[in-house]
N, CA, C and O atoms as a GROMACS GRO file, in nm:
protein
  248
    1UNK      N    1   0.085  -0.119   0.000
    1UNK     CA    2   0.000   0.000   0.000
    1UNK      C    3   0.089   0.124   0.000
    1UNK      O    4   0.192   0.121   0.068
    2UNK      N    5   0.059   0.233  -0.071
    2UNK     CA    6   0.143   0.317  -0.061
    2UNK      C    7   0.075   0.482  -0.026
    2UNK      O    8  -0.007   0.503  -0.116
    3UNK      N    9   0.077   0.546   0.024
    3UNK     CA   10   0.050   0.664   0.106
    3UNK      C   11  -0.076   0.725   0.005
    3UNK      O   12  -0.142   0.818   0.048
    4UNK      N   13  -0.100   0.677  -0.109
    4UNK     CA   14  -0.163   0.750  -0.215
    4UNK      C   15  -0.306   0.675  -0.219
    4UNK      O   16  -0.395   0.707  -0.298
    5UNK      N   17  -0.317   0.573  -0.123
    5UNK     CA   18  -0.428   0.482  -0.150
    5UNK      C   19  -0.508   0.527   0.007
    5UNK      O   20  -0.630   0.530   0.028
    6UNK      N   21  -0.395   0.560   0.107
    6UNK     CA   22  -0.471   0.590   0.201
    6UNK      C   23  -0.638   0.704   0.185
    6UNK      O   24  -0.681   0.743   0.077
    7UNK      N   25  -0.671   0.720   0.259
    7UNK     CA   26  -0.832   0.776   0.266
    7UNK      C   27  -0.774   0.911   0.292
    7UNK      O   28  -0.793   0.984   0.195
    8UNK      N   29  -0.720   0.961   0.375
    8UNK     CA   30  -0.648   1.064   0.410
    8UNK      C   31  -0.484   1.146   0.382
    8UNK      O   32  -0.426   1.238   0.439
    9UNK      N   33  -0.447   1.045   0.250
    9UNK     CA   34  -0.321   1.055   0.194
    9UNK      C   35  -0.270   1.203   0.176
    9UNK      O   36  -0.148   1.212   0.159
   10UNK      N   37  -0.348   1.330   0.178
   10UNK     CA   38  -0.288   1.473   0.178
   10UNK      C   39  -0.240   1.496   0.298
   10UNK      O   40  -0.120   1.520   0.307
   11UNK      N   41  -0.334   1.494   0.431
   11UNK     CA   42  -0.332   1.485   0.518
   11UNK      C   43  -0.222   1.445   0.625
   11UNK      O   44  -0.156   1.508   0.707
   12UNK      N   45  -0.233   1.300   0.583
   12UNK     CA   46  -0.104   1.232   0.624
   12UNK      C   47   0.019   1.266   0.588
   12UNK      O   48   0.092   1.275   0.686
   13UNK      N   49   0.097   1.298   0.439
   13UNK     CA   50   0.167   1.370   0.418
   13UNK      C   51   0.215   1.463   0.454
   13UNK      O   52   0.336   1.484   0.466
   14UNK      N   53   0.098   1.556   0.483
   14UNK     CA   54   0.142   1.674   0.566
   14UNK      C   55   0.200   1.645   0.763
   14UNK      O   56   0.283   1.703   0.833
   15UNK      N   57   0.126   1.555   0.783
   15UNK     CA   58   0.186   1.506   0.918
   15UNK      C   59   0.316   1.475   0.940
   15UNK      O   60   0.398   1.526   1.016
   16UNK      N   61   0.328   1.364   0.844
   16UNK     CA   62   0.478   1.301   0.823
   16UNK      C   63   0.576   1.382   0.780
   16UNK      O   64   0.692   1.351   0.806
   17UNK      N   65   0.549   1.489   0.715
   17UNK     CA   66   0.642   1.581   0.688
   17UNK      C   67   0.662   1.664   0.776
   17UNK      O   68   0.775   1.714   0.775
   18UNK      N   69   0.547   1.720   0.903
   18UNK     CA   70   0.639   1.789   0.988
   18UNK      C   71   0.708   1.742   1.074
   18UNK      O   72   0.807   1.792   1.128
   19UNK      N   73   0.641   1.603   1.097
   19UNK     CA   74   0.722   1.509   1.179
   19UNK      C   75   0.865   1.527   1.141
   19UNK      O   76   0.939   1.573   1.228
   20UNK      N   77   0.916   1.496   1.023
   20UNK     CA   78   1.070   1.468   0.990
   20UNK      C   79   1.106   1.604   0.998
   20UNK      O   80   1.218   1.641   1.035
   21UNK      N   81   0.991   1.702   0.955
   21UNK     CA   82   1.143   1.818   1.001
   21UNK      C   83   1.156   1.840   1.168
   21UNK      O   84   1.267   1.824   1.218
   22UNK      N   85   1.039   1.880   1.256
   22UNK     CA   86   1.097   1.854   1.381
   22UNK      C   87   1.262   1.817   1.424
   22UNK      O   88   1.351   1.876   1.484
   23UNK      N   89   1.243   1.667   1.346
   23UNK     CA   90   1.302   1.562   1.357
   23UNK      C   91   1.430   1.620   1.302
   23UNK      O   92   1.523   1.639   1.381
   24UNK      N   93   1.439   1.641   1.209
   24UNK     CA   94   1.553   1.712   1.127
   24UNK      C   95   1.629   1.807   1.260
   24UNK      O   96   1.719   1.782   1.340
   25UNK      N   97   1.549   1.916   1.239
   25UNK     CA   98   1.578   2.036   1.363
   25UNK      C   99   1.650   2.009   1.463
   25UNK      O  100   1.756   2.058   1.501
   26UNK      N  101   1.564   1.901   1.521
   26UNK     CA  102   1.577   1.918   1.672
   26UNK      C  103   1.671   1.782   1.715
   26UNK      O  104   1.733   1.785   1.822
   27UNK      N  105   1.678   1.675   1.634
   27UNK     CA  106   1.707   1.523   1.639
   27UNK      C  107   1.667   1.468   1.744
   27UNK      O  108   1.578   1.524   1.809
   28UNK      N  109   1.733   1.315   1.800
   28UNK     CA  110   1.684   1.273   1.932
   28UNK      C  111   1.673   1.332   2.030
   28UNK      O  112   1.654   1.454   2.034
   29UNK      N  113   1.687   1.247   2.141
   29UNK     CA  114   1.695   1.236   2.278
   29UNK      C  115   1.603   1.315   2.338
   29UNK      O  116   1.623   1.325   2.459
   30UNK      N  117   1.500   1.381   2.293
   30UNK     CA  118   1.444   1.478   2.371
   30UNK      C  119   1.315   1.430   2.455
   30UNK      O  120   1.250   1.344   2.395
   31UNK      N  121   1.271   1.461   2.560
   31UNK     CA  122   1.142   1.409   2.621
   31UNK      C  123   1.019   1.485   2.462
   31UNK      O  124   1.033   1.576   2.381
   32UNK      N  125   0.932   1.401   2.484
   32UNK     CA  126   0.795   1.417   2.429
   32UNK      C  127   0.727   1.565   2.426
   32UNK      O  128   0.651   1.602   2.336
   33UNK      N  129   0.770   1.654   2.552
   33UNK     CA  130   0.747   1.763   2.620
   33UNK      C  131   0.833   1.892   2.468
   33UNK      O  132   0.805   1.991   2.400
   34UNK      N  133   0.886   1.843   2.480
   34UNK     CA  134   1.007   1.949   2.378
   34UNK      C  135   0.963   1.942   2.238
   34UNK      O  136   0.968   2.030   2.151
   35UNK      N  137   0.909   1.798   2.230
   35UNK     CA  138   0.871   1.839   2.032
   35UNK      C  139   0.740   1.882   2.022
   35UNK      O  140   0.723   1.969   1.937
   36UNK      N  141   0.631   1.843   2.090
   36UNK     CA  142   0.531   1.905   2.148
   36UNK      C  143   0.497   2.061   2.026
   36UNK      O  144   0.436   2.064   1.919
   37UNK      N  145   0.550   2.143   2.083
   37UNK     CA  146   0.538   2.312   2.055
   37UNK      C  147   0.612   2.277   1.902
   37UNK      O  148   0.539   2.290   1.803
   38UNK      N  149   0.715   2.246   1.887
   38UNK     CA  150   0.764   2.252   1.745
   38UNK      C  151   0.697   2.170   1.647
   38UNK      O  152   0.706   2.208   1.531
   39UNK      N  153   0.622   2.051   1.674
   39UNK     CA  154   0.580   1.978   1.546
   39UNK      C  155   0.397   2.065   1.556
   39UNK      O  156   0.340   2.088   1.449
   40UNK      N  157   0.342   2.096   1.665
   40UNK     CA  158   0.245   2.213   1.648
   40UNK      C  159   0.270   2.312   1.599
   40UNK      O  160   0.179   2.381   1.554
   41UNK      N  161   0.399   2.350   1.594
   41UNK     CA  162   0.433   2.499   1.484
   41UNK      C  163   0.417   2.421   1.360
   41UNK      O  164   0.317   2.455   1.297
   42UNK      N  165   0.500   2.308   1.296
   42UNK     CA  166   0.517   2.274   1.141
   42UNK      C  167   0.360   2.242   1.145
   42UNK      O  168   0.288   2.308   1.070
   43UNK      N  169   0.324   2.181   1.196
   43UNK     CA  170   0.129   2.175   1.139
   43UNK      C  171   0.084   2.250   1.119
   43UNK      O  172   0.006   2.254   1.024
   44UNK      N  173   0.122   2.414   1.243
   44UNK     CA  174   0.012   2.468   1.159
   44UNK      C  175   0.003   2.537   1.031
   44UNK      O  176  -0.092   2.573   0.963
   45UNK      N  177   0.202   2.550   1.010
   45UNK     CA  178   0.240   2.611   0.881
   45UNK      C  179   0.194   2.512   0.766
   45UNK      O  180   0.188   2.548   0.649
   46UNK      N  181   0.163   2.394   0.807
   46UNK     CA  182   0.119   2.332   0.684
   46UNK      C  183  -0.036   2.313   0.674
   46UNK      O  184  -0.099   2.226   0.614
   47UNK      N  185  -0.090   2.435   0.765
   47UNK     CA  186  -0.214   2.471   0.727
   47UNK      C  187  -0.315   2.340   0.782
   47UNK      O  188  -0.421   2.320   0.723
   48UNK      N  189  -0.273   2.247   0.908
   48UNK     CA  190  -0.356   2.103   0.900
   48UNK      C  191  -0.424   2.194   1.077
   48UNK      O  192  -0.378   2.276   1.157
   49UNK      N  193  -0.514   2.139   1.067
   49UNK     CA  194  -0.621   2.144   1.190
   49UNK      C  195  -0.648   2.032   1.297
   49UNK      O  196  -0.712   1.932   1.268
   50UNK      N  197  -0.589   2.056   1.433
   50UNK     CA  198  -0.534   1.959   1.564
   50UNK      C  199  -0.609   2.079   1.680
   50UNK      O  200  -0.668   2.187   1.681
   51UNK      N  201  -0.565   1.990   1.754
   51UNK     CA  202  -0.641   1.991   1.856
   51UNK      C  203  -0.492   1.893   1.963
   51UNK      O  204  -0.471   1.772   1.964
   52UNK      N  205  -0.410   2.016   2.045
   52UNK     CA  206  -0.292   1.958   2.165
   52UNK      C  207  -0.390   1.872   2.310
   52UNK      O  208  -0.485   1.917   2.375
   53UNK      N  209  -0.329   1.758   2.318
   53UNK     CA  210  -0.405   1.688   2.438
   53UNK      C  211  -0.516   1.730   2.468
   53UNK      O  212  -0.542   1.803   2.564
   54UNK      N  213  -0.587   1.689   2.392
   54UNK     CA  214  -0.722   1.673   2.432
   54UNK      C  215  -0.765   1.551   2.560
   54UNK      O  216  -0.701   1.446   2.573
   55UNK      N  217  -0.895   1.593   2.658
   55UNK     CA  218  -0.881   1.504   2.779
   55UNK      C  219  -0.986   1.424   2.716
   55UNK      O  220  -1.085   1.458   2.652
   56UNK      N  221  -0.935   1.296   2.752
   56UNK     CA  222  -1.009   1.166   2.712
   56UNK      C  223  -1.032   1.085   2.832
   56UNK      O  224  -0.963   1.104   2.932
   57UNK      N  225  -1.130   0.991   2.829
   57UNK     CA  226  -1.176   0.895   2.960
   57UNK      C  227  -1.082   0.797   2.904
   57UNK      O  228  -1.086   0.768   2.785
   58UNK      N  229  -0.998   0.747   2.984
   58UNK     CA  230  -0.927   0.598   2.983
   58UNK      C  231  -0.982   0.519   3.099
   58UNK      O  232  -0.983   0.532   3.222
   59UNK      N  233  -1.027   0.434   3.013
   59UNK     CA  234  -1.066   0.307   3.092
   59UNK      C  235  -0.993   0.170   3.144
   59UNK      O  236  -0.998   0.064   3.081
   60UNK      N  237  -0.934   0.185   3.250
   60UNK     CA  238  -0.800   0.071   3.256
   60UNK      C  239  -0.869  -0.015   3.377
   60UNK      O  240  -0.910   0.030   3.484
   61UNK      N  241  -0.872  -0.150   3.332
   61UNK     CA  242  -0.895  -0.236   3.476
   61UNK      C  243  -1.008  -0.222   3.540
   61UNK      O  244  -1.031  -0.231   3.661
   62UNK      N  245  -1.077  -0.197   3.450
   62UNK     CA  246  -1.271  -0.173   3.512
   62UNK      C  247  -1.354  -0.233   3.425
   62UNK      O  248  -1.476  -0.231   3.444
   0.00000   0.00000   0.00000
């Protein structure tokens, strides 16, 4: 399957691409906390619409 068959293939593209630049930028080692603000900057320059931690019910062990 290749990215072009997906349902959301623009979309996704645009994800994966800010992902790698982050990634580019900033490289490893960093807590979760640090890419956070920077891969929300490349989204929104690539014009995609999110929503940061949103609160969800987790249901564990009930």
């Amino acid at each position: 399957m290749t990215i072009n068959n997906l349902k959301y293939a623009e979309n996704t593209e645009k994800i994966i691409g800010a992902s790698f630049e982050v990634h580019k930028f900033l490289g490893n080692g960093f807590q979760e906390v640090i890419y956070q603000p920077a891969l929300a900057d490349e989204m929104r320059e690539a014009k995609l619409e999110f929503a940061r931690e949103i609160k969800q019910d987790i249901y564990y062990k009930k």
